[in-house]
Residue frames as a rotation matrix with the C-alpha (Angstrom) as fourth column:
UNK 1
0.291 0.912 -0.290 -8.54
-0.949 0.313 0.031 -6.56
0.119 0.266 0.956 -0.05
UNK 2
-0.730 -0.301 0.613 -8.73
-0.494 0.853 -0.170 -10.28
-0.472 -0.427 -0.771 1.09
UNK 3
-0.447 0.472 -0.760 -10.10
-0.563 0.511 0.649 -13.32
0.695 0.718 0.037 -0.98
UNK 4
0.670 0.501 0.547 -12.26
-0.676 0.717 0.172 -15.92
-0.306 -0.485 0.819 0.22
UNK 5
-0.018 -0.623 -0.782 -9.36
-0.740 0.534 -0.408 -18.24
0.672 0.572 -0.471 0.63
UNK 6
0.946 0.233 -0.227 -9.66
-0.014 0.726 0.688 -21.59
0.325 -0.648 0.689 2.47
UNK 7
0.120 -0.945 0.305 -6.28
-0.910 0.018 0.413 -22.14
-0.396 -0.327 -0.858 4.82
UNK 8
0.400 -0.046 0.915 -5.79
0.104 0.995 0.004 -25.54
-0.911 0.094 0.402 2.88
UNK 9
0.857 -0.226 0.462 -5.37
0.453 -0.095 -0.886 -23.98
0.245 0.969 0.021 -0.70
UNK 10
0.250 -0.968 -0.028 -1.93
0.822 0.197 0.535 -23.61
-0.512 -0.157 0.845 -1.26
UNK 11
-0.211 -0.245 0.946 -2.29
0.955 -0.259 0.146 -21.54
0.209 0.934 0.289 -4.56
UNK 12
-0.807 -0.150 -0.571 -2.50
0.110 -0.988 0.104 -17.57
-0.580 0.021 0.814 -4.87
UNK 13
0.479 0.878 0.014 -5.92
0.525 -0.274 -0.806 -16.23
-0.703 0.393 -0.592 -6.48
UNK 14
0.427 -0.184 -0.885 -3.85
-0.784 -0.563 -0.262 -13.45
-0.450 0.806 -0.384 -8.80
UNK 15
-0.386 -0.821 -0.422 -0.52
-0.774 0.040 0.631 -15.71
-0.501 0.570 -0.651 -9.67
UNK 16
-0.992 0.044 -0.114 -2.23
-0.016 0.876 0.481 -19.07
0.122 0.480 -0.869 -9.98
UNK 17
-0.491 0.871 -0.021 -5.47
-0.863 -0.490 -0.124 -18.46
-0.118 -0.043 0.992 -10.46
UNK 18
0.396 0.653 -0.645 -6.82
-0.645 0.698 0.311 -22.05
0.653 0.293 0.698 -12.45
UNK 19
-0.688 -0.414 -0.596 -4.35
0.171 0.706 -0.687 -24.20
0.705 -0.575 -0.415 -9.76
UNK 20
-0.740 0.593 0.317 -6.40
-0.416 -0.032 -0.909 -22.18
-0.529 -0.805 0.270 -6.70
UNK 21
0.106 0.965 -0.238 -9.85
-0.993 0.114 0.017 -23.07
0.044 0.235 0.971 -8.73
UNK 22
-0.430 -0.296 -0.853 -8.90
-0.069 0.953 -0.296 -26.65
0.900 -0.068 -0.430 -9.54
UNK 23
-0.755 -0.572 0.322 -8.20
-0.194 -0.275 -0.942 -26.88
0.627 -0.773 0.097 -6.04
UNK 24
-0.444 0.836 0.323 -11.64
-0.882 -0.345 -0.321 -25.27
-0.157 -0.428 0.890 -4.60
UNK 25
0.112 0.715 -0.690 -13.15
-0.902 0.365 0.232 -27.42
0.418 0.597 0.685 -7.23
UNK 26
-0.350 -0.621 -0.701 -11.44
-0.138 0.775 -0.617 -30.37
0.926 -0.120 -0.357 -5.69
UNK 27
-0.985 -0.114 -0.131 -12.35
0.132 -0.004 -0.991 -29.87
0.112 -0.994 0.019 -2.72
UNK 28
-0.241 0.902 0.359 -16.47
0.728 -0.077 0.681 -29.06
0.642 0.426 -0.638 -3.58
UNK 29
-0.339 0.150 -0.929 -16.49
0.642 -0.685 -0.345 -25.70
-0.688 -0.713 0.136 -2.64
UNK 30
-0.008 0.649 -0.761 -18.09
-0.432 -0.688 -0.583 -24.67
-0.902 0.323 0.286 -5.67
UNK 31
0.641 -0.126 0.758 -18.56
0.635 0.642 -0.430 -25.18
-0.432 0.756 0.491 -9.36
UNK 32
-0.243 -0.911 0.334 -15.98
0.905 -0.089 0.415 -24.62
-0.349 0.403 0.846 -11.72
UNK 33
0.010 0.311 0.950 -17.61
0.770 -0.609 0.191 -21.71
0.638 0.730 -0.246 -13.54
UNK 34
0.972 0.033 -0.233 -18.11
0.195 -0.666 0.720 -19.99
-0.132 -0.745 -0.654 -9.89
UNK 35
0.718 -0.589 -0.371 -15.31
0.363 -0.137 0.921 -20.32
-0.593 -0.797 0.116 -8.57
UNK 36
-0.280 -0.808 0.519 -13.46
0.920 -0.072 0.385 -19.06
-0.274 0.585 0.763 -11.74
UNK 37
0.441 0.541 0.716 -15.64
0.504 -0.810 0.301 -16.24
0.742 0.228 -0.630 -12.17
UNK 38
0.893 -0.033 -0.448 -15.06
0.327 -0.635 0.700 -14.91
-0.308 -0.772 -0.556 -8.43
UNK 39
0.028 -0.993 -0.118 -11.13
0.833 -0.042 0.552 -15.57
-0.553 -0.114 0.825 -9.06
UNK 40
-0.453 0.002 0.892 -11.49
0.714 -0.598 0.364 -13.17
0.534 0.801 0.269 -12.44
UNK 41
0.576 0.412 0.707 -13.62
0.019 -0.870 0.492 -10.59
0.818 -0.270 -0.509 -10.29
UNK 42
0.763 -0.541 -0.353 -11.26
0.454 0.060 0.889 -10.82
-0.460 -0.839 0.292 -7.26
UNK 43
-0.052 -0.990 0.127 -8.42
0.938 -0.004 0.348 -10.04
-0.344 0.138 0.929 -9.76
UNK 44
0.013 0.482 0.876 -10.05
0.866 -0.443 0.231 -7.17
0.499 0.756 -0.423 -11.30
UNK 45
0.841 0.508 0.185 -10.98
0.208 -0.619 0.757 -5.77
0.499 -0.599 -0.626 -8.58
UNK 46
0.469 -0.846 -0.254 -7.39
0.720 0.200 0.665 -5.99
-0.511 -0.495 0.703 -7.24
UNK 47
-0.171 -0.706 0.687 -5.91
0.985 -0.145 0.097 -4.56
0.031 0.693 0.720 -10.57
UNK 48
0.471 0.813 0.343 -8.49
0.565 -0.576 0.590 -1.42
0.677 -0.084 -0.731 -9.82
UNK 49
0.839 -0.339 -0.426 -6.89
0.297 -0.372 0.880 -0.72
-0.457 -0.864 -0.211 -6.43
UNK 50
0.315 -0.673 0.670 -3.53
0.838 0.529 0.137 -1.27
-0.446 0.518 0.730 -8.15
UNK 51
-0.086 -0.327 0.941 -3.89
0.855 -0.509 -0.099 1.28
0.511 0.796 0.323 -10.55
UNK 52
0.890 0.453 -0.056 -5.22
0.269 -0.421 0.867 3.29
0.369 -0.786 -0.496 -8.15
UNK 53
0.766 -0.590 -0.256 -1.97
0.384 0.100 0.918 3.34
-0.516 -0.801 0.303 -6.00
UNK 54
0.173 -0.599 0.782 0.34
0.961 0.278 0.000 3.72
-0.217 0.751 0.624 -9.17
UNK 55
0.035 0.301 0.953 -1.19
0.550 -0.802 0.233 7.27
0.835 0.516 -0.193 -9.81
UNK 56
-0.954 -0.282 0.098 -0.08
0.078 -0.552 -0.830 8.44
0.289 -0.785 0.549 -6.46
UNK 57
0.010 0.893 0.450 -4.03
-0.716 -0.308 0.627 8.01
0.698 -0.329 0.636 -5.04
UNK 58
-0.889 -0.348 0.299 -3.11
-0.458 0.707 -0.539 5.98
-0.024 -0.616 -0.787 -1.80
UNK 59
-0.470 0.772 0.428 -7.26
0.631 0.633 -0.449 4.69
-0.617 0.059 -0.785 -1.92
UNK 60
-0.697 0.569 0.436 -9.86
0.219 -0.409 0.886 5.38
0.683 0.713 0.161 -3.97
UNK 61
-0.536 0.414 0.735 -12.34
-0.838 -0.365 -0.406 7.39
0.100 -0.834 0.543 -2.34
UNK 62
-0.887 0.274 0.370 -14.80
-0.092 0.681 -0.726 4.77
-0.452 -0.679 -0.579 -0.29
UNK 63
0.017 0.961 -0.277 -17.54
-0.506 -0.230 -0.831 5.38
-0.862 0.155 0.482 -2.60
UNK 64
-0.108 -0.484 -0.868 -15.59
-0.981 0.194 0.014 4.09
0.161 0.853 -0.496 -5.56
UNK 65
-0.899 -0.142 -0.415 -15.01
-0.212 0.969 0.127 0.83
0.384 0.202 -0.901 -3.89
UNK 66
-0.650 0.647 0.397 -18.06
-0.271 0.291 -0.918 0.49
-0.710 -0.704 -0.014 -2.55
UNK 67
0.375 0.740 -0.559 -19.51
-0.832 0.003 -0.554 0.60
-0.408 0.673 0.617 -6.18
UNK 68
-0.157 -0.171 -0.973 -17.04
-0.873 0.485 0.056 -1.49
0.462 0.858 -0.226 -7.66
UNK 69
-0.982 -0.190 0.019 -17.57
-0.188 0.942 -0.279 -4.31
0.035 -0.277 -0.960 -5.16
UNK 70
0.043 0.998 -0.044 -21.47
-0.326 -0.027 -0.945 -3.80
-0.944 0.055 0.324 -5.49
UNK 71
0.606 0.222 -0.764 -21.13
-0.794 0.212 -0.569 -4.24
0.036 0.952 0.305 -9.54
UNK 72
-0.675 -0.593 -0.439 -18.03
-0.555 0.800 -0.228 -7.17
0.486 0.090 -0.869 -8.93
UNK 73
0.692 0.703 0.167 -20.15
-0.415 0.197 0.888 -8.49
0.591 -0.684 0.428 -5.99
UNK 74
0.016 -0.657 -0.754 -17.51
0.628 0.593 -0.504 -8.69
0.778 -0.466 0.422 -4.07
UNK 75
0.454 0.441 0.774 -18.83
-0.548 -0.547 0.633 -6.40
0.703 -0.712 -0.007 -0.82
UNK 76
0.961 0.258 -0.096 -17.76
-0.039 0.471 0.881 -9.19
0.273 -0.844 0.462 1.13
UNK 77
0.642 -0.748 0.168 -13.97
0.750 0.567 -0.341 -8.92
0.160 0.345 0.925 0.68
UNK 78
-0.172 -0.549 0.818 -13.69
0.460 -0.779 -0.427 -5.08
0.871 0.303 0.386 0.98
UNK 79
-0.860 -0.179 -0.477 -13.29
0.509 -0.280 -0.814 -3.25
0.013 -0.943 0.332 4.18
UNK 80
-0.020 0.980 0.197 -16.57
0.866 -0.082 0.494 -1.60
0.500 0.181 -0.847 5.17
């Protein structure tokens, strides 16, 4: 899974999450509240896969992520 990361932002979405928002924010690519929200659903949705992998399930079946990025809204980020 790939964030919506500008090639300018220096910062990591999981490790440094408020440095990458800052950042965005800095740059007026959203408001704070967005762009801290997505980061928090972006990680989620990461930690998901994550666990996923841990438990010896190399993916979750394609229906799975298709829901969870429908309820995260994050459709745009996950392979299709």
């Amino acid at each position: 899974m790939t964030p919506k990361q500008s090639k300018d932002n220096p910062f990591d979405i999981i490790d440094r999450r408020v440095e990458w928002v800052q950042f965005e924010f800095d740059k007026g690519r959203g408001s704070r509240m967005d762009l801290a929200d997505y980061a928090k659903r972006f990680a989620l949705m990461q930690a998901i896969l994550n666990d996923c992998n841990r438990c010896g399930i190399p993916a979750p079946p394609d229906s799975i992520v298709k829901a969870m990025a429908y309820l995260l809204n994050m459709g745009g980020e996950c392979e299709s």
